[in-house]
N, C-alpha and C positions, 0 to 999 in steps of 0.2 A: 400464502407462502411467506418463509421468511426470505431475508435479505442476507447474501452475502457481502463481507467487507477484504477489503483486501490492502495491506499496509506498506508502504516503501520505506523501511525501517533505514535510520538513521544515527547517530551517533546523539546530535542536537536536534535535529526535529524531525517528523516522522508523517507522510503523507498519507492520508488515507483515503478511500475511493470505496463507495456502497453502489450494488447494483437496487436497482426497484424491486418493488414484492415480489413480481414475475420472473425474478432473473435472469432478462434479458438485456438491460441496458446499463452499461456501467458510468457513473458520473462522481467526478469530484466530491469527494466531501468536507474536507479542511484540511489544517496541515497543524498539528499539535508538538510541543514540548515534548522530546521523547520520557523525560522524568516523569510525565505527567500523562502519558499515554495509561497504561491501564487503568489509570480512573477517569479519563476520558471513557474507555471501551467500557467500565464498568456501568455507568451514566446512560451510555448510548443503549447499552442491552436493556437497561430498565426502560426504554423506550419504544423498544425498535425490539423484533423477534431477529436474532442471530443465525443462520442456518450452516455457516463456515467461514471461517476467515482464512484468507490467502495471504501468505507473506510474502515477501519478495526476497528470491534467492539470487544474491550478485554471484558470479565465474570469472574466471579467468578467460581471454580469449581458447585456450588450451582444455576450457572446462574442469579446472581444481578452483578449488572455490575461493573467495577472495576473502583478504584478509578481514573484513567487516564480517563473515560470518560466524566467527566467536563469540564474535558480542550478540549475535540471533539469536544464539543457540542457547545463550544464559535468558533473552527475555522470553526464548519460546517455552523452556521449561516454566516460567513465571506465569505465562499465557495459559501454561495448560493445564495451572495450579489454581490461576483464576475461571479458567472455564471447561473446567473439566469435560461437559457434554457437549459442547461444541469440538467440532471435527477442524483443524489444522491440516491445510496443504498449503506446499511451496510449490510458486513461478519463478522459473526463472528469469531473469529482471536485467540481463543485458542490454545496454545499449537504450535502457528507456529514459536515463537523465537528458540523452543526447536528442533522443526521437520528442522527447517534453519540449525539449528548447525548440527544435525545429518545428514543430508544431505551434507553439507560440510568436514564430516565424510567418509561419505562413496564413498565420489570422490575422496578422497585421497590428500585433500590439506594440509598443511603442518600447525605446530602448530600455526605459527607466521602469514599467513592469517585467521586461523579460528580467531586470535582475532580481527579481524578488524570487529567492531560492526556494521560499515558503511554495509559492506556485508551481515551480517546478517537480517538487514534492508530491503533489498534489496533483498532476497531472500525470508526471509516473506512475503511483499508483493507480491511478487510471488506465492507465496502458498497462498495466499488471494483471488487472483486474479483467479487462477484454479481451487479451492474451489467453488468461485462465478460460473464460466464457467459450472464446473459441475453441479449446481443447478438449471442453467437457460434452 
């Protein structure tokens, strides 16, 4: 099987989270340059078999969508330019900056890695990505 990825798209950097062949377990996979993101994904797919990628959909508490989704909508169309046969679905992605920190909380990492926002990134989409896995 292939692997799904799933991205916490960002303005500056851009987190992203791959489940195993099986897709069952979703884990970390780095936290990229968002300028630099599709040829990261380009890279990855020559490596790795793509089966969907999940992007993260921010809301309002009110569920209207937040103002960072404009800028999605310009790299999704890019996404789907570059991957044509790869299938596109959105999570929504509430609340997972906050659930990353506290998560890195209660692993007991130390003050000066919890601020590395690269990780936090990184861990969101991880919770995006497990988010998704449970829905499907």
């Amino acid at each position: 099987m292939a692997r799904i990825i799933a991205l916490d798209y960002g303005k500056q950097r851009t987190g992203i989270a791959v489940t195993d062949e099986l897709q069952l377990i979703a884990s970390g996979l780095t936290t990229v340059n968002t300028k630099e993101l599709l040829q990261f994904l380009k890279d990855y797919a020559a490596r790795e078999k793509i089966a969907r990628i999940v992007v993260g959909e921010p809301k309002q508490r009110d569920n209207s969508p937040s103002e960072s989704e404009e800028a999605i909508q310009v790299f999704l169309k890019r996404l789907k330019e570059s991957f044509p046969l790869i299938p596109v679905d959105r999570q929504d992605e509430r609340f997972t900056s906050k659930l990353a920190f506290q998560t890195m909380v209660n692993s007991g990492l130390k003050k000066k890695k919890r601020q590395n926002k690269g990780l936090i990134d990184e861990i969101s989409a991880t919770l995006i990505l497990q988010s998704y896995l449970n829905r499907i």
